[in-house]
DSSP file (Angstrom, degrees, kcal/mol; ACC not computed):
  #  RESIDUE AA STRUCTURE BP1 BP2  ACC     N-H-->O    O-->H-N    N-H-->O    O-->H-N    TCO  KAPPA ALPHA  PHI   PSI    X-CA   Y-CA   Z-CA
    1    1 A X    >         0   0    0      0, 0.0     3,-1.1     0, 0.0     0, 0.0   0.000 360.0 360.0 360.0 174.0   31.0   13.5   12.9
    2    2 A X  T 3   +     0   0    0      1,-0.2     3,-0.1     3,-0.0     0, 0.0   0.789 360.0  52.5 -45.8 -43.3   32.5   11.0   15.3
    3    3 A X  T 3  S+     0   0    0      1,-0.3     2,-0.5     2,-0.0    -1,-0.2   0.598 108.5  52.9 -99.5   0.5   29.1   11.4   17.9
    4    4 A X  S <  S-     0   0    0     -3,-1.1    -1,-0.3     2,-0.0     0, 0.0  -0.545  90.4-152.1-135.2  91.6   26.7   10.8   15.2
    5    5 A X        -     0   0    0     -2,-0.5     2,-0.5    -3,-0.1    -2,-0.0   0.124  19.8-113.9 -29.6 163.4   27.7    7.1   13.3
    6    6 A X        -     0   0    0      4,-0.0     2,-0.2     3,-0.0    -1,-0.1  -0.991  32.6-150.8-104.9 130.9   27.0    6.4    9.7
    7    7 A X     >  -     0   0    0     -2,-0.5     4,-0.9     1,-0.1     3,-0.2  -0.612  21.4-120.1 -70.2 154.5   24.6    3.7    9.7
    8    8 A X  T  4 S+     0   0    0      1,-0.2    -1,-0.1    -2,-0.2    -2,-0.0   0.801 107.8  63.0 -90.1   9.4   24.6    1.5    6.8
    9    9 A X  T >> S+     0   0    0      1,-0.2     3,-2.5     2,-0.2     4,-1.0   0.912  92.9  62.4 -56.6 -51.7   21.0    2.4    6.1
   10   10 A X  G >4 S+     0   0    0      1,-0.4     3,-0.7     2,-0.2     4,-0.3   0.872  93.7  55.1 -24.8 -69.0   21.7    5.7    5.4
   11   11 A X  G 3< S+     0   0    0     -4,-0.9    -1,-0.4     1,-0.3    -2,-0.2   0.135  97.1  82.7 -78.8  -4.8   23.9    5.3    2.4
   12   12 A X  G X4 S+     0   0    0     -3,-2.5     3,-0.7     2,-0.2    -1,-0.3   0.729  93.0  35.2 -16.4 -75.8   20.8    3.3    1.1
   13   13 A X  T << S+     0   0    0     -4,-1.0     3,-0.2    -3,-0.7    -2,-0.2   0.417 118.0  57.7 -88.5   4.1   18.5    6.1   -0.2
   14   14 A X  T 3  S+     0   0    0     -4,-0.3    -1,-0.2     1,-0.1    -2,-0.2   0.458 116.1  27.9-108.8  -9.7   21.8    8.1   -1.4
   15   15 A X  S <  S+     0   0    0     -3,-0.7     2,-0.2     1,-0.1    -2,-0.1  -0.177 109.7  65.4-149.1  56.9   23.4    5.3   -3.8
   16   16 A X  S    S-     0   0    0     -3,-0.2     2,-1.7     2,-0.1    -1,-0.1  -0.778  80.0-121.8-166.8 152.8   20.8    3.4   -5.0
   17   17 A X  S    S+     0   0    0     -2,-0.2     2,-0.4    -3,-0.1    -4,-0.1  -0.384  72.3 125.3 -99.0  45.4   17.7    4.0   -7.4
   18   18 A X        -     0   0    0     -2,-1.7     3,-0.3    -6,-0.2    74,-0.2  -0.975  43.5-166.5-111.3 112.3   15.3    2.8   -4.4
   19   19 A X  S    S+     0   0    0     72,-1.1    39,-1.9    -2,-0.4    43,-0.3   0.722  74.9  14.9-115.7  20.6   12.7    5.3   -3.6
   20   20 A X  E     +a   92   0A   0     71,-1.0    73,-1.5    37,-0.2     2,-0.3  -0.638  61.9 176.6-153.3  96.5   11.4    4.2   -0.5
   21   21 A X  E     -a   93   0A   0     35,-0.5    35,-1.1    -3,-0.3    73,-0.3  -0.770  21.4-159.7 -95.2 162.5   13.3    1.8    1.3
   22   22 A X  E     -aB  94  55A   0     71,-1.2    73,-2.9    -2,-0.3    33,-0.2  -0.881  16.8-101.7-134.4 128.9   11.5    1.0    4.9
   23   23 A X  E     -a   95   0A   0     31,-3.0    29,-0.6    -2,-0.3     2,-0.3  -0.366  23.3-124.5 -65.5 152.8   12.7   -0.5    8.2
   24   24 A X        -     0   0    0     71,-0.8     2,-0.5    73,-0.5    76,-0.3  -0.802  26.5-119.6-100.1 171.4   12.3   -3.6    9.4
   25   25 A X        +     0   0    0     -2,-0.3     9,-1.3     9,-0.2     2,-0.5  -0.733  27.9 172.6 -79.7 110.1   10.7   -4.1   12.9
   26   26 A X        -     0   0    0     -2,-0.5    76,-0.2    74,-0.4    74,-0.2  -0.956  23.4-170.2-147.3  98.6   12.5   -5.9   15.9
   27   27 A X        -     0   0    0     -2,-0.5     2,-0.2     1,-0.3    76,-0.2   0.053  33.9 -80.9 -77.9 172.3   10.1   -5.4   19.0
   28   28 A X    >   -     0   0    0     74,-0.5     3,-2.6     4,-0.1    -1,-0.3  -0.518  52.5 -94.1 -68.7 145.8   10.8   -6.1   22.4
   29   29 A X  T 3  S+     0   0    0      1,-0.3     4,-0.1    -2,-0.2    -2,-0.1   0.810 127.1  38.9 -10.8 -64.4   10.5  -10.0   23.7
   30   30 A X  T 3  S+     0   0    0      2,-0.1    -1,-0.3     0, 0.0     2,-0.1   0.714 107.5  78.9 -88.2 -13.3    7.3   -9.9   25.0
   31   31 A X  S <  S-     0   0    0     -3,-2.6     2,-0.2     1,-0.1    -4,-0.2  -0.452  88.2 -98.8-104.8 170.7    5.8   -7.5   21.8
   32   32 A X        -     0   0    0     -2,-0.1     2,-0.3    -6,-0.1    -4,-0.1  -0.581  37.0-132.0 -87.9 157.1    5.0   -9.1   18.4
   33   33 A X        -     0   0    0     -2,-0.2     2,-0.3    -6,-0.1    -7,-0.1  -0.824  15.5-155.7-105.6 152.4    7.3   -8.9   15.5
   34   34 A X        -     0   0    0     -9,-1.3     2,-0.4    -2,-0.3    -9,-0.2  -0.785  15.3-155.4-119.7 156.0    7.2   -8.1   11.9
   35   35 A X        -     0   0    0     -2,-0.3     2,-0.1   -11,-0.1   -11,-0.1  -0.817  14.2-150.8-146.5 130.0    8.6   -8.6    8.8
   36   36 A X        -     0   0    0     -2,-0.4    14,-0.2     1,-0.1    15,-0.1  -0.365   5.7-167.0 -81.4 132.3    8.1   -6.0    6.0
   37   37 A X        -     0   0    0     12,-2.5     2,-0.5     1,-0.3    57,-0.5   0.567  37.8-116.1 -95.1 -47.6    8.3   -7.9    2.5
   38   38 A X  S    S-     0   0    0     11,-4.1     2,-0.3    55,-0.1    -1,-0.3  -0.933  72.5  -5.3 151.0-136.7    8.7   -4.2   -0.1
   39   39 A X        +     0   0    0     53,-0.6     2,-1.0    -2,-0.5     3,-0.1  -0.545  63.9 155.4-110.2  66.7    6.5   -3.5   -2.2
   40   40 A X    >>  +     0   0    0     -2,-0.3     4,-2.0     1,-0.1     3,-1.9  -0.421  13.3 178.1  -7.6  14.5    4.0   -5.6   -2.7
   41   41 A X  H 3> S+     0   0    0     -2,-1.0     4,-0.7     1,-0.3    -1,-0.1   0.789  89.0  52.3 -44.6 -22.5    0.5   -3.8   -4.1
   42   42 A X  H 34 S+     0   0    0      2,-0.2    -1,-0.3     1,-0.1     4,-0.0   0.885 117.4  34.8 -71.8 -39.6   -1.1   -7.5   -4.1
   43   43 A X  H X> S+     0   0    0     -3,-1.9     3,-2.6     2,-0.1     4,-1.9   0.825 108.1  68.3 -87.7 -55.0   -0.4   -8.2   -0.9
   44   44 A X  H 3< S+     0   0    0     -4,-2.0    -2,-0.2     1,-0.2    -3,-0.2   0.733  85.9  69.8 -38.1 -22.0   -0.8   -4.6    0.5
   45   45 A X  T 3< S+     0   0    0     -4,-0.7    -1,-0.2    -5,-0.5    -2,-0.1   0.709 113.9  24.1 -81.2  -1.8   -4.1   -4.7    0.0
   46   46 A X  T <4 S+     0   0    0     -3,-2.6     2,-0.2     1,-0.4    -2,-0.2   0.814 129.7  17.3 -99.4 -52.0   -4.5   -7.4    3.0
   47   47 A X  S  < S-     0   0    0     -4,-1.9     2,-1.9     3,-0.0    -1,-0.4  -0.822  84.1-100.9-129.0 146.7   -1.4   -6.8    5.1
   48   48 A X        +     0   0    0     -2,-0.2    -4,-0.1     1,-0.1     3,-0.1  -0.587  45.3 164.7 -59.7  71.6    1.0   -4.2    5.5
   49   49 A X        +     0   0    0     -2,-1.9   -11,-4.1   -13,-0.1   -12,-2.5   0.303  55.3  75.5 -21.7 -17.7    3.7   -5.7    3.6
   50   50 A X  S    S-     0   0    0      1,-0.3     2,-0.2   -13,-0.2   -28,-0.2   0.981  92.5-103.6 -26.4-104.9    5.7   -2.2    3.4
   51   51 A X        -     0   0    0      1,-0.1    -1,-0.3   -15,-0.1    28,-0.1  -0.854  41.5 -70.2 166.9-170.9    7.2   -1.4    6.1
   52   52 A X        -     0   0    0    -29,-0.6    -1,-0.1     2,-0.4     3,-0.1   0.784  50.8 -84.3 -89.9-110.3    6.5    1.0    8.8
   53   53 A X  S    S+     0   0    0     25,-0.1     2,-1.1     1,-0.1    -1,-0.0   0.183 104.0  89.7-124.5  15.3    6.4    4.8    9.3
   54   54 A X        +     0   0    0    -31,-0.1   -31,-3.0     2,-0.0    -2,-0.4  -0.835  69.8 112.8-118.5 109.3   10.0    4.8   10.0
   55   55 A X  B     -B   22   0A   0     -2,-1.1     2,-0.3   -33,-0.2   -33,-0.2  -0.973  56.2-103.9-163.1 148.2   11.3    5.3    6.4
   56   56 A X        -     0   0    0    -35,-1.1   -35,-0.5    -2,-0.2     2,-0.3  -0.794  22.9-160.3 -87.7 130.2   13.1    7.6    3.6
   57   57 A X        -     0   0    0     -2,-0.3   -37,-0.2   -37,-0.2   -38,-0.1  -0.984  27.9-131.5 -94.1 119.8   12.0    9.4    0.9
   58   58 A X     >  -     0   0    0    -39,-1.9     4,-2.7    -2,-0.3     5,-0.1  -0.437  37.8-124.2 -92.7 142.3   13.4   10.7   -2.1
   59   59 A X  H  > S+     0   0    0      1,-0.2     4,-1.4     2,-0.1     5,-0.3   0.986 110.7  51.4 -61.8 -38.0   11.8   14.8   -1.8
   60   60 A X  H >> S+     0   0    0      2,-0.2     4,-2.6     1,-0.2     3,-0.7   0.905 111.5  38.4 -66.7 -24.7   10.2   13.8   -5.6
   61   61 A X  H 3>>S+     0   0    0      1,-0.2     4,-2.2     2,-0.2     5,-0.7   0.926 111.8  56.1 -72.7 -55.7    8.6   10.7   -4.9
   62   62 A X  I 3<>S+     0   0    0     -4,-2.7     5,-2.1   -43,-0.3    -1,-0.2   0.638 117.6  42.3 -26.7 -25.1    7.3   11.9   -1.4
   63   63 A X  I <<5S+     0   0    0     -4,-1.4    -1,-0.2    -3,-0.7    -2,-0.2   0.740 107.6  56.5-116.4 -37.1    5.6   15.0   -3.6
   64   64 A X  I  <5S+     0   0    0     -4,-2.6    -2,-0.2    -5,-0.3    -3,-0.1   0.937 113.4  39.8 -50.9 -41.6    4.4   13.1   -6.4
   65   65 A X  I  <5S-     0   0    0     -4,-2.2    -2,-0.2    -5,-0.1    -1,-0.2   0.613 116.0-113.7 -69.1 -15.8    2.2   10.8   -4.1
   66   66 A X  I   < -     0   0    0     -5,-0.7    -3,-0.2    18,-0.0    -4,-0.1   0.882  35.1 -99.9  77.5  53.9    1.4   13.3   -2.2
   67   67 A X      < -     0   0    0     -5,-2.1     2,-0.2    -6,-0.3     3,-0.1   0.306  69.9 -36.7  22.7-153.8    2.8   13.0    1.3
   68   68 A X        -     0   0    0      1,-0.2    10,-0.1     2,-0.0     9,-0.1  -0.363  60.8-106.0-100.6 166.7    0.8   11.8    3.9
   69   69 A X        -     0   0    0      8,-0.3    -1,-0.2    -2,-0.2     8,-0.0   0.089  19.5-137.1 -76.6-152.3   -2.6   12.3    4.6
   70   70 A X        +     0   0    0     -3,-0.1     2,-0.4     2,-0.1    -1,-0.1  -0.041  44.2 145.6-156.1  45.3   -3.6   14.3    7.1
   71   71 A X    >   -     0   0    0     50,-0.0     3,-0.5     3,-0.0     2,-0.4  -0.851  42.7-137.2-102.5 126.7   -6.5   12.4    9.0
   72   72 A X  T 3  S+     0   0    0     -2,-0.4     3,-0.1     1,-0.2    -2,-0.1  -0.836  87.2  17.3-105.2 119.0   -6.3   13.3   13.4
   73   73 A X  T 3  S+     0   0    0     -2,-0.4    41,-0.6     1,-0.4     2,-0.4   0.526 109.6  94.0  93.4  15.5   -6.9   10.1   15.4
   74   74 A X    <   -     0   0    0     -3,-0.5     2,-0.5    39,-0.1    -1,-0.4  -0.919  50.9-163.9-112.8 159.4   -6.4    7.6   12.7
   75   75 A X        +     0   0    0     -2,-0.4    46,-0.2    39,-0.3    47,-0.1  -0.994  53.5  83.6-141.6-159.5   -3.8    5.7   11.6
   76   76 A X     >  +     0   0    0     -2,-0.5     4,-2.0    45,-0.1     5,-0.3   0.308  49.3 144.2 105.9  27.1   -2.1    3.5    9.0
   77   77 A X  H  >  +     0   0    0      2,-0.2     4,-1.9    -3,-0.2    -8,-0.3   0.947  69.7  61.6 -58.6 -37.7   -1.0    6.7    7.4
   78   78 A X  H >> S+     0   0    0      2,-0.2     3,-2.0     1,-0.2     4,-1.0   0.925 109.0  40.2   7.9-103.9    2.2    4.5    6.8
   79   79 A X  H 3> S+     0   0    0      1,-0.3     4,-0.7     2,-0.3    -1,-0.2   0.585 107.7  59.1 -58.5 -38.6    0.3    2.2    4.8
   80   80 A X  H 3X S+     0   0    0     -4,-2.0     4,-2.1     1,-0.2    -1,-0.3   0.858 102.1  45.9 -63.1 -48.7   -1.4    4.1    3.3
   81   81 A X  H <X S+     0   0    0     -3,-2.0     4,-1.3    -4,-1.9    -2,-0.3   0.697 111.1  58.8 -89.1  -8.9    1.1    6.1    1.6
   82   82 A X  H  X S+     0   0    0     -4,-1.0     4,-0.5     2,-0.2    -1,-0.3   0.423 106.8  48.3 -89.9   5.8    3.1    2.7    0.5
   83   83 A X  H  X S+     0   0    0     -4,-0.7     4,-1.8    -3,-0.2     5,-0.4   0.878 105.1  54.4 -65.8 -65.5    0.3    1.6   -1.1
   84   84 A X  H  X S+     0   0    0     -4,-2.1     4,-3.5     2,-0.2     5,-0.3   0.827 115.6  42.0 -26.7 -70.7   -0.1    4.8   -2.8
   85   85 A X  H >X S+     0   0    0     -4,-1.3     3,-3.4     2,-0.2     4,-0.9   0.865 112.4  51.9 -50.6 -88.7    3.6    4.4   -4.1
   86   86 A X  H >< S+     0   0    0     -4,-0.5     3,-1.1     1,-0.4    -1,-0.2   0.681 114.2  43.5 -34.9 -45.0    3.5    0.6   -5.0
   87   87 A X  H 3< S+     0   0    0     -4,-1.8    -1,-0.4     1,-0.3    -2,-0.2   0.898 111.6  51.8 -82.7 -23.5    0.1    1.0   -7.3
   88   88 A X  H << S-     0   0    0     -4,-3.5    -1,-0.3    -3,-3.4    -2,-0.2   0.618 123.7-118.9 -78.4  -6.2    1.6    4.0   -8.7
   89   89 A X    <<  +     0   0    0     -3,-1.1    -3,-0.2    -4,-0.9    -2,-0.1   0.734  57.7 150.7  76.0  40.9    4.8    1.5   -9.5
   90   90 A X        -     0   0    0     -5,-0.4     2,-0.6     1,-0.0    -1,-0.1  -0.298  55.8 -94.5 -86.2 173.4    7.6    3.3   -7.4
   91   91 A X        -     0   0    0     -2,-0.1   -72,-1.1     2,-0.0   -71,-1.0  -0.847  42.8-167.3-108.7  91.4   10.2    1.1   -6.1
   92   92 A X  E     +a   20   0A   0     -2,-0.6   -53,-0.6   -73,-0.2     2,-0.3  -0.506   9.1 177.3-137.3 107.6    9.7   -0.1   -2.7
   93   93 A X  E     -a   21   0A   0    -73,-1.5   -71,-1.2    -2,-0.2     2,-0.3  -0.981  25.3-131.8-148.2 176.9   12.1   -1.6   -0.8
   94   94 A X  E     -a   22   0A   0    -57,-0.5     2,-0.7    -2,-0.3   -71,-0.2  -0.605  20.8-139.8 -61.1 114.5   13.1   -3.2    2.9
   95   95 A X  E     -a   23   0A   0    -73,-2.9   -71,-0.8    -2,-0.3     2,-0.2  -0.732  14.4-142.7 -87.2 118.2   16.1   -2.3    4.5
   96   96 A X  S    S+     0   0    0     -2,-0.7     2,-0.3   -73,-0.1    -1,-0.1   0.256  71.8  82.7 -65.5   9.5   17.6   -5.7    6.2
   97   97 A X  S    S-     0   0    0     -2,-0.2     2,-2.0   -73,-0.0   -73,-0.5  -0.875  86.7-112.9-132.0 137.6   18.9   -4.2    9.3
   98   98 A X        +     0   0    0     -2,-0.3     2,-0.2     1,-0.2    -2,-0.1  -0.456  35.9 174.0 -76.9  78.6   17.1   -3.4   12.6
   99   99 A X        +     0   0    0     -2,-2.0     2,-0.2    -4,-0.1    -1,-0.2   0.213  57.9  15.4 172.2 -34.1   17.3    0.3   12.4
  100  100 A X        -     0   0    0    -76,-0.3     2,-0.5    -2,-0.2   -74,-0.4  -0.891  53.6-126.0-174.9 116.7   15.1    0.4   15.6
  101  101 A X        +     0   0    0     -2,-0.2     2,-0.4   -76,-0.1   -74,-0.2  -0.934  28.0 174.0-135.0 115.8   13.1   -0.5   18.8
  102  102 A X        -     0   0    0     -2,-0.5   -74,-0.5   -76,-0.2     2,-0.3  -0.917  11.2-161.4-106.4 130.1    9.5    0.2   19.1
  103  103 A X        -     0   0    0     -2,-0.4     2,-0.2   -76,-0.2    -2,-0.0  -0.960  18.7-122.2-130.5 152.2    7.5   -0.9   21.8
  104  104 A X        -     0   0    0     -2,-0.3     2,-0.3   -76,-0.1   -76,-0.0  -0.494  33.3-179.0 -71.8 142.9    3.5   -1.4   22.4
  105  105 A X    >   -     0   0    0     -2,-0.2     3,-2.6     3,-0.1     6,-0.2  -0.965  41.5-112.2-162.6 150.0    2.4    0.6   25.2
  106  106 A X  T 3  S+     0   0    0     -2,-0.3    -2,-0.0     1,-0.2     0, 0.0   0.582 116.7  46.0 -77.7  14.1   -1.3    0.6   26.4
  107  107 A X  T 3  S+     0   0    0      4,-0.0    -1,-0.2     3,-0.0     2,-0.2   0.170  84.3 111.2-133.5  29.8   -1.5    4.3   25.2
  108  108 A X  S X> S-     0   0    0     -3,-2.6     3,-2.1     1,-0.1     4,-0.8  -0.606  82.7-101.4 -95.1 170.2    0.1    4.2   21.8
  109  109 A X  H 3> S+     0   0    0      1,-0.3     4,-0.6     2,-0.2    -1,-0.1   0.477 120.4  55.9 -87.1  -0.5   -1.9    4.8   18.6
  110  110 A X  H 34 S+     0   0    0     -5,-0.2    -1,-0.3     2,-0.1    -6,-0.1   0.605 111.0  47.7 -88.1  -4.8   -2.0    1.1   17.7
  111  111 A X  H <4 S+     0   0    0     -3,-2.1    -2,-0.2    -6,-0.2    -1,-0.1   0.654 123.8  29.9 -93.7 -27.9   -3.5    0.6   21.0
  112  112 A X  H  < S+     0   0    0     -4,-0.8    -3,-0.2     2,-0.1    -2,-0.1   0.770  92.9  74.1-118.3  -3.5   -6.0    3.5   20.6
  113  113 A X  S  < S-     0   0    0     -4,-0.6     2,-0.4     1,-0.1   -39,-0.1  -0.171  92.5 -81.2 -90.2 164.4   -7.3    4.5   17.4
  114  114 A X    >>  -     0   0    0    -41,-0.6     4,-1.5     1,-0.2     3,-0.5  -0.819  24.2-150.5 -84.5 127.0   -9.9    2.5   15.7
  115  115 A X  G >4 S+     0   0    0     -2,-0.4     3,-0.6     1,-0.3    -1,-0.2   0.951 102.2  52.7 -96.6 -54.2   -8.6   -0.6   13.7
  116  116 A X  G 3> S+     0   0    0      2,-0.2     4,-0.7     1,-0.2    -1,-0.3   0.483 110.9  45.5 -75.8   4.9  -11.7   -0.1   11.2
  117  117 A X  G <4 S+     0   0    0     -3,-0.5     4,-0.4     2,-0.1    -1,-0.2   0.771 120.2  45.5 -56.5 -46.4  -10.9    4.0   10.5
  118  118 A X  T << S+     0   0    0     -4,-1.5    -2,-0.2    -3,-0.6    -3,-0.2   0.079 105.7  53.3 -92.0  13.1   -7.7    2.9   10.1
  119  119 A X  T  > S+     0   0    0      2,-0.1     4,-1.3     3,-0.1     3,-0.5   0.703 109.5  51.9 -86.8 -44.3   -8.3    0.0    8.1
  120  120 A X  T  < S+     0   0    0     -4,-0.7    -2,-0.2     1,-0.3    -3,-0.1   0.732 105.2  54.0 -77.0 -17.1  -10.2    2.1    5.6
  121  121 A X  T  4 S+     0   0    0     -4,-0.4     3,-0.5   -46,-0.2    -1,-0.3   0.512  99.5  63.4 -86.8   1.8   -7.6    4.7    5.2
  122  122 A X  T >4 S+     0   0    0     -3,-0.5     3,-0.8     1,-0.1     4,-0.3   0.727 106.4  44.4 -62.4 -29.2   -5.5    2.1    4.5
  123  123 A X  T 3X S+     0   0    0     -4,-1.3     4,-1.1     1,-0.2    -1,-0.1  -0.018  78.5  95.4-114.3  51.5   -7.5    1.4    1.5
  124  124 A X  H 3> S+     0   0    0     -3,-0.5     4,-1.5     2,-0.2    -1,-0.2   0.727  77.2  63.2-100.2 -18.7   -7.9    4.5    0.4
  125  125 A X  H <> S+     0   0    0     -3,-0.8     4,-1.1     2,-0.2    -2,-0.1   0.923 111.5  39.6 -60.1 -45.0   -4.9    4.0   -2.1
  126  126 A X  H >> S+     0   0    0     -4,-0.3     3,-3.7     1,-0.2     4,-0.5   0.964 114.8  58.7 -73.6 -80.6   -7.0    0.9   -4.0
  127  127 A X  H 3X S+     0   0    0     -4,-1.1     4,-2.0     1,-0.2    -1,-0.2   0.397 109.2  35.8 -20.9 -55.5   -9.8    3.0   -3.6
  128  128 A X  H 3X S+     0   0    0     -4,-1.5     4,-2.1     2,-0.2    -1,-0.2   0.704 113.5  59.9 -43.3 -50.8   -8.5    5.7   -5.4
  129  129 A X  H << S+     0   0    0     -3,-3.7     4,-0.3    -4,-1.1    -2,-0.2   0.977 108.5  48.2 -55.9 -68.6   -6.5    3.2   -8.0
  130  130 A X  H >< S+     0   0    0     -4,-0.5     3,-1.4     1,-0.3    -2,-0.2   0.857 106.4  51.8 -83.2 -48.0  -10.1    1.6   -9.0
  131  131 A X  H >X S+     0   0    0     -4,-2.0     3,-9.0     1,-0.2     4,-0.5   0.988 108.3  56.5 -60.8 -54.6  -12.0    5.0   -9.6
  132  132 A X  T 3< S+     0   0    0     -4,-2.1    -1,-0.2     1,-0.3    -2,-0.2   0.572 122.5  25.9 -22.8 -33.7   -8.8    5.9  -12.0
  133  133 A X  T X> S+     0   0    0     -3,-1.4     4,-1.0    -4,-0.3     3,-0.7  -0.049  88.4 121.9-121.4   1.3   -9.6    2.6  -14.0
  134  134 A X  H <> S+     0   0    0     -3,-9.0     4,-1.4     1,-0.3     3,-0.2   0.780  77.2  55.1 -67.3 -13.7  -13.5    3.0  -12.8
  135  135 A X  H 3X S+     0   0    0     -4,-0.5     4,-0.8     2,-0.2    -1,-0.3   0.832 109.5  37.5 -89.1 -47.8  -13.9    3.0  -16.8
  136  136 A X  H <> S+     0   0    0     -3,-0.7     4,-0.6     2,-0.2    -1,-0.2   0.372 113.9  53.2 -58.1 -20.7  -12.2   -0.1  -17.9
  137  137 A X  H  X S+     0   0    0     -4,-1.0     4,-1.5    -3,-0.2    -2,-0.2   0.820 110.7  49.8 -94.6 -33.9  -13.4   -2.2  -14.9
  138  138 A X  H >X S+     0   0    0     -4,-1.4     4,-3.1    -5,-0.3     3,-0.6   0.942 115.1  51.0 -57.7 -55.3  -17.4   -0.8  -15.9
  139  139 A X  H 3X S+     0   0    0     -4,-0.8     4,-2.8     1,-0.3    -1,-0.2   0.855 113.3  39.8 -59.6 -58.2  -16.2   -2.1  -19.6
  140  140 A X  H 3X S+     0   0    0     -4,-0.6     4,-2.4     2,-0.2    -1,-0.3   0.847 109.9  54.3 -75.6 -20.0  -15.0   -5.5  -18.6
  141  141 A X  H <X S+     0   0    0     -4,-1.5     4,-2.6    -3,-0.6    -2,-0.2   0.959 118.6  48.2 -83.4 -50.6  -17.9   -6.5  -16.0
  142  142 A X  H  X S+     0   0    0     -4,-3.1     4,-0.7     2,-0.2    -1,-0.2   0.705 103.3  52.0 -55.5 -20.8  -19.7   -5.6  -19.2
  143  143 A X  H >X S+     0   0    0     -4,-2.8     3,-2.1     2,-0.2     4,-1.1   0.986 115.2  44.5 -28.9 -92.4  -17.9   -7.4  -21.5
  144  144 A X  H 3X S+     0   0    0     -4,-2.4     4,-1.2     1,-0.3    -2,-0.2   0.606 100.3  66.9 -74.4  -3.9  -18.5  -10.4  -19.2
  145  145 A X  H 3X S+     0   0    0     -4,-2.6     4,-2.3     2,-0.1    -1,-0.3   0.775 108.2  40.2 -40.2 -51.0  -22.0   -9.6  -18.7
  146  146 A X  H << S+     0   0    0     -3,-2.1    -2,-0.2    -4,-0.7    -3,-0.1   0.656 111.6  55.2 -99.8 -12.1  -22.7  -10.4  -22.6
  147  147 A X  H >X S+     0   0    0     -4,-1.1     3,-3.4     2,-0.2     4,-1.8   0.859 110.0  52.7 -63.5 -66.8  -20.3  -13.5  -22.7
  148  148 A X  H 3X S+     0   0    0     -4,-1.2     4,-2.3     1,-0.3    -2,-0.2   0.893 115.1  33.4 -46.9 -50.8  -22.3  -14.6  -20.1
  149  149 A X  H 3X S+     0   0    0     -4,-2.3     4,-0.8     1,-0.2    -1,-0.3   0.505 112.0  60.4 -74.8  10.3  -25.6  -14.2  -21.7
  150  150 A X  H <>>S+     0   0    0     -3,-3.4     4,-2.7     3,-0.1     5,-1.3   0.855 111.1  41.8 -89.6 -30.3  -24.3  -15.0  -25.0
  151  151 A X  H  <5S+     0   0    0     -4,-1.8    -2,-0.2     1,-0.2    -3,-0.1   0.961 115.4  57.2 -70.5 -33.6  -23.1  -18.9  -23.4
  152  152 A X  H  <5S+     0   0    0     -4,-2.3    -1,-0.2    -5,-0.3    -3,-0.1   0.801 118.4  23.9 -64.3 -36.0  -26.5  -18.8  -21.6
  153  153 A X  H  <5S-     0   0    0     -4,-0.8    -1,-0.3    -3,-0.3    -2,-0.2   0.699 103.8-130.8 -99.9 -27.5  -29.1  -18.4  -24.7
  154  154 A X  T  <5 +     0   0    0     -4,-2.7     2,-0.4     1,-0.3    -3,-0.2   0.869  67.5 105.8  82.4  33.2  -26.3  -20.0  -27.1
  155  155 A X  S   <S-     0   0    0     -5,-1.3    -1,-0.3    -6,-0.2    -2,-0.2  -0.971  71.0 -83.6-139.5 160.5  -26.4  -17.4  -29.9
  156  156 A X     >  -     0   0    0     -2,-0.4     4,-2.1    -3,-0.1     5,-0.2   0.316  46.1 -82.8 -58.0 169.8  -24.2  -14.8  -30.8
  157  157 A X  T  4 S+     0   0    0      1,-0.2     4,-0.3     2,-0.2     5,-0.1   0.888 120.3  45.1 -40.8 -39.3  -23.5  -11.1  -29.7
  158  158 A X  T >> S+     0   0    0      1,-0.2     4,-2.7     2,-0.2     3,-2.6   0.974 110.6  53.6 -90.9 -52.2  -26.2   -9.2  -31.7
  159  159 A X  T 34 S+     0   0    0      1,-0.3    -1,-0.2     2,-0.3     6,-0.2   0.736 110.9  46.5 -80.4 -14.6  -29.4  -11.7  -30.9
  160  160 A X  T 3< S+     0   0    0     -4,-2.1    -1,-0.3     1,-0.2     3,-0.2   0.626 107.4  50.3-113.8  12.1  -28.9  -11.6  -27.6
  161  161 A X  T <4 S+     0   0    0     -3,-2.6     2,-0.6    -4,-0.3    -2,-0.3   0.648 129.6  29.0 -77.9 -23.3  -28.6   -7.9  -27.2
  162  162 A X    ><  -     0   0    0     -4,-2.7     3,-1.0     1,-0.2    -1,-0.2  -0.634  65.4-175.5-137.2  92.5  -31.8   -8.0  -29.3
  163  163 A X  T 3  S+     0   0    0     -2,-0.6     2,-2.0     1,-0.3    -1,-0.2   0.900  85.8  51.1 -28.7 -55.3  -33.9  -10.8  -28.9
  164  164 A X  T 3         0   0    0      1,-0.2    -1,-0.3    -4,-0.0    -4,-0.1   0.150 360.0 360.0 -89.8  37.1  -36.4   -9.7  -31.6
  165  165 A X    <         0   0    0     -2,-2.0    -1,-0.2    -3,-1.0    -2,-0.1   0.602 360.0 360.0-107.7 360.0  -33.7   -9.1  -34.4
């Protein structure tokens, strides 16, 4: 109705084949500001690159990824679950408009939680990603395990698995 505007974010996650677009962040003066790049999984694993936790979901992606985690006194649950999406290859994106005003206060959860609890549940998405693959990454380190010793003795695959052949 007339007391509740349409923003033009809104109409975002209902006409367009985006299935998590993310706000960006426009802090107060004195608090720092961000700016959310998408989806990113290369870059997500260093920075949030995302977005924040103030975002839309489509109900199917949110259920494939498996919503959020559920850890008390952590955070980056945020981050966590846009990594999840990006390595899983969902479509990520920024909404260009400040949706938003968040401010730092010396008893909000970026001020009190533990940065490395909440670092490592940020990387619980790769984590997760690498056991999934743990079979193929074991393959290739071998793989280049025996290239390496083959340049090192200078003979071929089979003599330098078996010295005595």
């Amino acid at each position: 109705g007339e007391n509740y505007p349409q923003l033009p974010a809104v109409k975002v996650p209902q006409c367009s084949q985006i299935d998590l677009p993310a706000g960006i962040d426009k802090s107060f003066k004195r608090s720092p500001s961000f700016v959310f790049l998408g989806g990113s999984a290369d870059v997500g694993i260093f920075k949030n690159c995302f977005g924040d936790a103030n975002s839309f979901f489509r109900k199917s992606t949110f259920l494939k990824i498996g919503g959020y985690s559920e850890d008390r006194g952590i955070g980056y649950e945020d981050w966590e679950i846009y990594s999840r999406a990006a390595l899983k290859g969902y479509n990520l994106m920024v909404v260009a408009h400040s949706l938003y005003w968040y401010r730092f206060t010396g008893g909000s959860m970026q001020k009190t939680t533990s940065y490395s609890r909440s670092r490592q549940r940020a990387l619980r998405a790769y984590l997760e990603a690498l056991q999934e693959h743990r079979e193929e990454v074991l393959a290739g380190r071998e793989r280049l395990r025996l290239e390496g010793a083959e340049e090192a003795c200078g003979v071929g695959d089979e003599q330098c698995r078996n010295p005595y052949a």
